[in-house]
PDB file of N, H, CA, C and O in Angstrom:
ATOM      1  N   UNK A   1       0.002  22.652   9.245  1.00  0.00           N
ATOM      2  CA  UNK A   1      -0.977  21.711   8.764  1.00  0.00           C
ATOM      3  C   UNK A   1      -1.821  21.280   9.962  1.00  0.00           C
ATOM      4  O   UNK A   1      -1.242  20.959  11.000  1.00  0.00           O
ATOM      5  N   UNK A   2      -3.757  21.241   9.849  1.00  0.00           N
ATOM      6  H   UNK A   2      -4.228  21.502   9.006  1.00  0.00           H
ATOM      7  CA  UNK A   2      -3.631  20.412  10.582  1.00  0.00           C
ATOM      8  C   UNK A   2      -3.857  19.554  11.130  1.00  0.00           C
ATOM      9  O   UNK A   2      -3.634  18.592  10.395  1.00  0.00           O
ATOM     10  N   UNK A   3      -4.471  18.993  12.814  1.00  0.00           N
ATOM     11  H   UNK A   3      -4.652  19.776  13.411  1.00  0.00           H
ATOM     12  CA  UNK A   3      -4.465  17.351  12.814  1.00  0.00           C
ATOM     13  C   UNK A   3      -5.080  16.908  11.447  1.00  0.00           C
ATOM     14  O   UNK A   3      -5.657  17.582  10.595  1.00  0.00           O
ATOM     15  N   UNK A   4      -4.739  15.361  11.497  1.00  0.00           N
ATOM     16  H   UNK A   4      -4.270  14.813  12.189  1.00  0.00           H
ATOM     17  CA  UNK A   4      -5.345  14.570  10.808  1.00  0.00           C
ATOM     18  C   UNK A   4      -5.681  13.159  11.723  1.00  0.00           C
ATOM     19  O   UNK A   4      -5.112  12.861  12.774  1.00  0.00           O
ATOM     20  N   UNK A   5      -6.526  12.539  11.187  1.00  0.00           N
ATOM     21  H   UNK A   5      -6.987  12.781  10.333  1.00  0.00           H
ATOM     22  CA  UNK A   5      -7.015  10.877  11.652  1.00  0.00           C
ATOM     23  C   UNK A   5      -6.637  10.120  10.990  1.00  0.00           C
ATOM     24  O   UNK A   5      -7.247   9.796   9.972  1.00  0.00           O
ATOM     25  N   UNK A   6      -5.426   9.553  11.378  1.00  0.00           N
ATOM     26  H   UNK A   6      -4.930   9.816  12.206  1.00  0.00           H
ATOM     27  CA  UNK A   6      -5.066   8.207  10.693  1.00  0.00           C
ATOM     28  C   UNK A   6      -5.217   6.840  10.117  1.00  0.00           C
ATOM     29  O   UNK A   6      -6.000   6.350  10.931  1.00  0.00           O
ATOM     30  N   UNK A   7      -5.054   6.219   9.533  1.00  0.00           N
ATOM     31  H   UNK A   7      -4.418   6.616   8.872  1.00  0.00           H
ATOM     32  CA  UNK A   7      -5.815   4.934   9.430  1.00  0.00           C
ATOM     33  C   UNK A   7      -6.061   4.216  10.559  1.00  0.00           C
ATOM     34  O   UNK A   7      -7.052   3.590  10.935  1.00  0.00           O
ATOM     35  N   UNK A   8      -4.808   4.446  11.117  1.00  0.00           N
ATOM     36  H   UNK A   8      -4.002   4.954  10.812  1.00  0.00           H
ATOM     37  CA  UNK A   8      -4.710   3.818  12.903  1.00  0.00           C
ATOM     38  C   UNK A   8      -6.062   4.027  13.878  1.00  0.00           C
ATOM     39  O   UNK A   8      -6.533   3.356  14.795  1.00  0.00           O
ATOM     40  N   UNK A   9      -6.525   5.503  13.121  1.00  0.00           N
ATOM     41  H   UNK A   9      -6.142   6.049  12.376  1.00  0.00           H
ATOM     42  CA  UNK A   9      -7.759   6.305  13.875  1.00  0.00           C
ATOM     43  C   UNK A   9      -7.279   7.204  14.922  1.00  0.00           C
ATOM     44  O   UNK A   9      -7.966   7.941  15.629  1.00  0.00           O
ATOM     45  N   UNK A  10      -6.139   7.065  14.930  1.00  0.00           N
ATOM     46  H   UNK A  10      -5.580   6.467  14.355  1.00  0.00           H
ATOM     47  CA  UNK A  10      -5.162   7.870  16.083  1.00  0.00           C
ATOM     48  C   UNK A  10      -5.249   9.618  15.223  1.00  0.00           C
ATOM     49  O   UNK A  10      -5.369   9.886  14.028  1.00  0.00           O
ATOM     50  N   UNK A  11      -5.145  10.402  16.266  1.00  0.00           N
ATOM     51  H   UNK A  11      -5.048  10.184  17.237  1.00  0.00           H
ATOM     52  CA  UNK A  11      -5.180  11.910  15.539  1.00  0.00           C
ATOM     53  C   UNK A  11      -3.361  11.866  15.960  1.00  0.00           C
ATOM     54  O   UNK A  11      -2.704  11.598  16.966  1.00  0.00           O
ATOM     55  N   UNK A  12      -3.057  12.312  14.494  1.00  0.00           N
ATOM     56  H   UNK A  12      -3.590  12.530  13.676  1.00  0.00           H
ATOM     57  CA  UNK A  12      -1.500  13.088  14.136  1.00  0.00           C
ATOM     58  C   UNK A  12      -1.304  14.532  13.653  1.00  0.00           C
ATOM     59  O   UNK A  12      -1.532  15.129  12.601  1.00  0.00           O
ATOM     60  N   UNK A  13      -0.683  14.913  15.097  1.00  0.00           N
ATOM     61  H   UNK A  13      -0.498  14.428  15.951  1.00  0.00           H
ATOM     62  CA  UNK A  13      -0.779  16.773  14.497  1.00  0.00           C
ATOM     63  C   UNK A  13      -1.428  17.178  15.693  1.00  0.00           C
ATOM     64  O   UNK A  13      -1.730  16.503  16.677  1.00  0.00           O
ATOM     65  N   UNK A  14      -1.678  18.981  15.338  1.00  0.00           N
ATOM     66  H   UNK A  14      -1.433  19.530  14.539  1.00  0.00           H
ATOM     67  CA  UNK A  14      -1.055  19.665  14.395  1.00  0.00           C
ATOM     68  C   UNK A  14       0.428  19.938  14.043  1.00  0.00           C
ATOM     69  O   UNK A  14       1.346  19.857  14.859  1.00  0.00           O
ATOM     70  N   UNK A  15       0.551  20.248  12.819  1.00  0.00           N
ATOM     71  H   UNK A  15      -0.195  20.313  12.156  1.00  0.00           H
ATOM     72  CA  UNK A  15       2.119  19.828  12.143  1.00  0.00           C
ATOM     73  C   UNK A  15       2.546  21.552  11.922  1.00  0.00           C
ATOM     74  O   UNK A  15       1.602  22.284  11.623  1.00  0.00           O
ATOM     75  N   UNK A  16       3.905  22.182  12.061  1.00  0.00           N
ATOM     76  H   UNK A  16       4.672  21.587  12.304  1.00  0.00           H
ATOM     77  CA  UNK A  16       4.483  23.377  11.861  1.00  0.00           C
ATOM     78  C   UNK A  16       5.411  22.222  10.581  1.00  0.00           C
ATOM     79  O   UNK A  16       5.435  21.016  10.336  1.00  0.00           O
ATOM     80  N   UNK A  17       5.986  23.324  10.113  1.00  0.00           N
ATOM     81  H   UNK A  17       5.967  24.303  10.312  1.00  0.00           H
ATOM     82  CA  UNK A  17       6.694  23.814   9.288  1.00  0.00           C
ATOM     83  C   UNK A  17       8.116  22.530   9.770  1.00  0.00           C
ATOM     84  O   UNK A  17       7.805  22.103  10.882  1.00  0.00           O
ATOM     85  N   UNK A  18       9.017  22.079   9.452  1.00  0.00           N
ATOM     86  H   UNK A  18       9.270  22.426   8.549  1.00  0.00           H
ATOM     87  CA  UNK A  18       9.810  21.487   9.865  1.00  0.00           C
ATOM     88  C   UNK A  18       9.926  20.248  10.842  1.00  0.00           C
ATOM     89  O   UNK A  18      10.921  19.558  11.063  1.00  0.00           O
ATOM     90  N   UNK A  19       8.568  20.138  11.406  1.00  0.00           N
ATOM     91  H   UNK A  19       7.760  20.699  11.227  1.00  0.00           H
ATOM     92  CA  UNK A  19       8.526  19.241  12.123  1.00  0.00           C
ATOM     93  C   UNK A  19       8.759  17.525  11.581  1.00  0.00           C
ATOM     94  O   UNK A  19       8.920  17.249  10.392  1.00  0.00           O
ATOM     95  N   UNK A  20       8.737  16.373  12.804  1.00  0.00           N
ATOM     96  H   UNK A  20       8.606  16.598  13.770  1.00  0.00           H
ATOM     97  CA  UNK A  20       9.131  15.634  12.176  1.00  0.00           C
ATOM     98  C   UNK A  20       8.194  14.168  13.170  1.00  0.00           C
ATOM     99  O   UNK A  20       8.311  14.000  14.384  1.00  0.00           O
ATOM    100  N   UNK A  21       7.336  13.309  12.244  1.00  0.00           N
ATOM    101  H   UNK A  21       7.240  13.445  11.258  1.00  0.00           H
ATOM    102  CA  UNK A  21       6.340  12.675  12.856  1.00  0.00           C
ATOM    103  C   UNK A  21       6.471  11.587  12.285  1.00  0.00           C
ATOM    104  O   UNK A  21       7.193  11.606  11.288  1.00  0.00           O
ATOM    105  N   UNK A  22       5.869  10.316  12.666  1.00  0.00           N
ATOM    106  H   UNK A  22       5.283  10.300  13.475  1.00  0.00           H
ATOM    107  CA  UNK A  22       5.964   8.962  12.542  1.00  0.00           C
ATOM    108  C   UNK A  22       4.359   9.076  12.148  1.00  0.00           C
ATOM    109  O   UNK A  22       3.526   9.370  13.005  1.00  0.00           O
ATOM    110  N   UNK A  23       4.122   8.903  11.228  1.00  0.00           N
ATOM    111  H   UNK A  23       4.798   8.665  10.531  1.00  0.00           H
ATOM    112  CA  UNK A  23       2.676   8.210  10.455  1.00  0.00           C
ATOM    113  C   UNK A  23       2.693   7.187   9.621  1.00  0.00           C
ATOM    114  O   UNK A  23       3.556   6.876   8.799  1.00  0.00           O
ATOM    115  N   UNK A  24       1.562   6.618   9.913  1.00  0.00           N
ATOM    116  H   UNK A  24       0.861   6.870  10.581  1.00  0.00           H
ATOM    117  CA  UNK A  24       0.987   5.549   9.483  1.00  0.00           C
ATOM    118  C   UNK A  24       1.159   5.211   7.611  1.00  0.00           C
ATOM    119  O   UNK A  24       0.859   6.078   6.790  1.00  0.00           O
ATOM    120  N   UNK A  25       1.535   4.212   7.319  1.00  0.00           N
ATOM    121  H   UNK A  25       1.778   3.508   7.986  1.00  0.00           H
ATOM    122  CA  UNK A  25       2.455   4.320   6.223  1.00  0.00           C
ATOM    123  C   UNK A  25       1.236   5.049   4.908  1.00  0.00           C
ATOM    124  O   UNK A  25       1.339   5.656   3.842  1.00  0.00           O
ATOM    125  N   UNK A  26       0.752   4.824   5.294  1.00  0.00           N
ATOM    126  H   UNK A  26       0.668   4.331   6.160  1.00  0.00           H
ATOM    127  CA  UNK A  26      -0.923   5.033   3.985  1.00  0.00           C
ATOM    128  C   UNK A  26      -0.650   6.939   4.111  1.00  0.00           C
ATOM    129  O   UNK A  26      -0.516   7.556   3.055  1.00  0.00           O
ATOM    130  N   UNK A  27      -0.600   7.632   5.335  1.00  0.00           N
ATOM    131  H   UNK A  27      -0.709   7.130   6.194  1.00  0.00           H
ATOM    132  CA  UNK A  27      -0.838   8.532   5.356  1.00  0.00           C
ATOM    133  C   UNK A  27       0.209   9.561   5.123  1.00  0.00           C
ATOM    134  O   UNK A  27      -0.082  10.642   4.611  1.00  0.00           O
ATOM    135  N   UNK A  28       1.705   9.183   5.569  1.00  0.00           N
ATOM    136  H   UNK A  28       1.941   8.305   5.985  1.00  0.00           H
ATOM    137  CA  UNK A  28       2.714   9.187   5.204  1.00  0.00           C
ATOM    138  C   UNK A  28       2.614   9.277   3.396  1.00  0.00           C
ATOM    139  O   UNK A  28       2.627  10.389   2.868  1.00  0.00           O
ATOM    140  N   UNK A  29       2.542   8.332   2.761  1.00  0.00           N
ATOM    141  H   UNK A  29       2.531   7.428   3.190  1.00  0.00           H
ATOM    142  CA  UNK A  29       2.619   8.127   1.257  1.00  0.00           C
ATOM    143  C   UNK A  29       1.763   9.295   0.889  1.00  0.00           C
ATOM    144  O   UNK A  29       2.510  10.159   0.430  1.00  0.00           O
ATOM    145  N   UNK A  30       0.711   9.636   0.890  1.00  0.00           N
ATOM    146  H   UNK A  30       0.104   8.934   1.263  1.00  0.00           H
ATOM    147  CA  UNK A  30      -0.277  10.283   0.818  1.00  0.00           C
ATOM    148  C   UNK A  30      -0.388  12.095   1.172  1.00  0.00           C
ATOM    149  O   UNK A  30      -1.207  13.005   1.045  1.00  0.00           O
ATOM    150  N   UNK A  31       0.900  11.898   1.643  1.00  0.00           N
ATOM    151  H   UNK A  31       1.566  11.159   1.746  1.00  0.00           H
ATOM    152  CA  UNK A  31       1.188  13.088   1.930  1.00  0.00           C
ATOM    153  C   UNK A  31       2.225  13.699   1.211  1.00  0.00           C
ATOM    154  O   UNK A  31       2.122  14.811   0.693  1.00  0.00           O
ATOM    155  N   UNK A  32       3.029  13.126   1.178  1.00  0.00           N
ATOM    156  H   UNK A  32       3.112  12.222   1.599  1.00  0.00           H
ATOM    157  CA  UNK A  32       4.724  13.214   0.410  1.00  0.00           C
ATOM    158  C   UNK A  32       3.937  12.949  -0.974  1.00  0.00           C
ATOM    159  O   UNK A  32       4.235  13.896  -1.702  1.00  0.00           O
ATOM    160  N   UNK A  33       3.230  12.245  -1.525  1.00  0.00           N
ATOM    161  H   UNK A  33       2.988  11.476  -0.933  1.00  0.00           H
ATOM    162  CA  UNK A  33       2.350  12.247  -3.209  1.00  0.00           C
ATOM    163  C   UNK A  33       1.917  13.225  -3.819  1.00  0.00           C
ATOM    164  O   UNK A  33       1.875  13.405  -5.036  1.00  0.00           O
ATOM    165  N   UNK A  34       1.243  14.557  -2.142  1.00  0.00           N
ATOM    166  H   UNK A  34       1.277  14.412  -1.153  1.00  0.00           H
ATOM    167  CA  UNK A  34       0.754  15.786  -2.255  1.00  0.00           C
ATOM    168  C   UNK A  34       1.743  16.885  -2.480  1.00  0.00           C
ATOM    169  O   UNK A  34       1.382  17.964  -2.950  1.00  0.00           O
ATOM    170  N   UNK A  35       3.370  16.556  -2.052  1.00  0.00           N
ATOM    171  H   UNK A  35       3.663  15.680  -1.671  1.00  0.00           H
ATOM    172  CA  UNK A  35       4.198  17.773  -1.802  1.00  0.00           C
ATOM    173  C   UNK A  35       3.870  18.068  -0.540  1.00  0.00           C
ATOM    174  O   UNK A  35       4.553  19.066  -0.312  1.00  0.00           O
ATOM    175  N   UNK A  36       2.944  17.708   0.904  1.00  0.00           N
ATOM    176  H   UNK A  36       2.389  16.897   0.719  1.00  0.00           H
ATOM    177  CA  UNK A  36       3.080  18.542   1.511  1.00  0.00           C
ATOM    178  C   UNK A  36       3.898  17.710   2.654  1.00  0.00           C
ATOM    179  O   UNK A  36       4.133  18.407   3.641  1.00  0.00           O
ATOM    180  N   UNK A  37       4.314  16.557   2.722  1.00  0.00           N
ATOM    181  H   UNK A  37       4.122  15.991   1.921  1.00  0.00           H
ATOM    182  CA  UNK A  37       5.902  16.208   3.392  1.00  0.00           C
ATOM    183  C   UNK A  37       7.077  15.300   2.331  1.00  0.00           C
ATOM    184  O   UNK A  37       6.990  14.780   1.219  1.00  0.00           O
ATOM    185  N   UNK A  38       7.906  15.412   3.108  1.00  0.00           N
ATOM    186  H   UNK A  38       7.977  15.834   4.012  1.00  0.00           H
ATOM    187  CA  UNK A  38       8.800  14.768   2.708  1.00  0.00           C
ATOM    188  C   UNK A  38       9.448  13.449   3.612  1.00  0.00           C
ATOM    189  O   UNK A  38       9.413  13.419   4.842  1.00  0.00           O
ATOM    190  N   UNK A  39      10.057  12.347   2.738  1.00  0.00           N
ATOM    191  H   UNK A  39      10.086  12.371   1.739  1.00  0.00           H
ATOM    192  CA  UNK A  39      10.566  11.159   3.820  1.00  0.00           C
ATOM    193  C   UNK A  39      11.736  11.562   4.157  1.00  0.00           C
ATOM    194  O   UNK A  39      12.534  12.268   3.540  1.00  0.00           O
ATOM    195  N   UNK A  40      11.816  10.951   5.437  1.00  0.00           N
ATOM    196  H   UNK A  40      11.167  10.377   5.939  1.00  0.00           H
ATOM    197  CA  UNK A  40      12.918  11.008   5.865  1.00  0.00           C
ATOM    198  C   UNK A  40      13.552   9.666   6.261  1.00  0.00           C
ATOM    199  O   UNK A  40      12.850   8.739   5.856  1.00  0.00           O
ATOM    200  N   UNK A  41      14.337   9.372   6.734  1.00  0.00           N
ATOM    201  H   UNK A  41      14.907  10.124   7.063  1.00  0.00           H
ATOM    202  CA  UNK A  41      14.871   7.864   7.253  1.00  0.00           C
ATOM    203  C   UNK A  41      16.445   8.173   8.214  1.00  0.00           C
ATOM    204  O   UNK A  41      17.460   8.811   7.932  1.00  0.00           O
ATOM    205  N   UNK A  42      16.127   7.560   9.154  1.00  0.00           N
ATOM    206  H   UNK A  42      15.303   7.042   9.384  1.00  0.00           H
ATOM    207  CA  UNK A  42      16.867   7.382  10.218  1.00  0.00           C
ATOM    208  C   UNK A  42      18.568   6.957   9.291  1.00  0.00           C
ATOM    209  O   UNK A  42      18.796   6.423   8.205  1.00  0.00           O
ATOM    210  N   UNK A  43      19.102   7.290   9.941  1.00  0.00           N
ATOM    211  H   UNK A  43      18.917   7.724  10.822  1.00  0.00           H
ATOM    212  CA  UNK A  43      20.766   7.015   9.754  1.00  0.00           C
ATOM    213  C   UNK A  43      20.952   5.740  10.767  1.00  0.00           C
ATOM    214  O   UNK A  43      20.678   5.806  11.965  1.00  0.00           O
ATOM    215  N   UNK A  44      21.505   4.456  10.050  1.00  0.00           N
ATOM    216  H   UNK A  44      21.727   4.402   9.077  1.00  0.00           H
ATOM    217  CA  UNK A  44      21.751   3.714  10.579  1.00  0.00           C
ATOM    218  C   UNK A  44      23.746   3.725  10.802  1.00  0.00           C
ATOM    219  O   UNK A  44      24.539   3.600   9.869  1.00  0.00           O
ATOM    220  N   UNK A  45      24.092   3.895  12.166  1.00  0.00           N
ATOM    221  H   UNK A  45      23.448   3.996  12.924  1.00  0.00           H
ATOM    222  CA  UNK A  45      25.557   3.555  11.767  1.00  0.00           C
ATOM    223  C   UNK A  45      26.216   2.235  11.829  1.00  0.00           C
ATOM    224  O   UNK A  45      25.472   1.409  12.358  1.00  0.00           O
ATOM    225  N   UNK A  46      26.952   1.927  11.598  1.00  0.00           N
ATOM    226  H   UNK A  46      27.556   2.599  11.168  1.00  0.00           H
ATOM    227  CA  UNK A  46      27.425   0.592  12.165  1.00  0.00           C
ATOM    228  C   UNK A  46      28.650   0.607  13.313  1.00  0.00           C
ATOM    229  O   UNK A  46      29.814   0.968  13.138  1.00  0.00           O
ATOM    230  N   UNK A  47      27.964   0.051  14.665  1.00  0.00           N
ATOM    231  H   UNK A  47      27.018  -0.243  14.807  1.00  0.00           H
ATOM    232  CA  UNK A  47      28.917   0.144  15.922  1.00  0.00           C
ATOM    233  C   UNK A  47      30.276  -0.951  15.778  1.00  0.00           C
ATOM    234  O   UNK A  47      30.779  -1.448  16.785  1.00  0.00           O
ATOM    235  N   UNK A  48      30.664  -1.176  14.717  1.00  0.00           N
ATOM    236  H   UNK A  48      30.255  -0.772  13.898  1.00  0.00           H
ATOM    237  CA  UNK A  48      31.804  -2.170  14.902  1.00  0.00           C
ATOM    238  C   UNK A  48      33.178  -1.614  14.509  1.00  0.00           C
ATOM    239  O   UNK A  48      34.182  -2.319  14.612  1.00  0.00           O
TER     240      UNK A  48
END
């Protein structure tokens, strides 16, 4: 995929196949809406 301009105005990308990026939540949504990412979310463990 590639770059894009974020709402931020920041350029994100270019994107391969598997990769894994922090975008701007608008663009993020907007993308995963299209099929062309998916969310992901951090694993929180608990250290106790």
């Amino acid at each position: 995929m590639p770059s894009i301009i974020g709402v931020d105005l920041k350029t994100h990308g270019p994107f391969l196949k598997e990769d894994i990026a922090v975008l701007p939540y608008e663009n993020a949504e907007s993308l995963i809406r299209q099929g062309t990412a998916v969310e992901i979310r951090p694993s929180h463990r608990d250290n106790g």
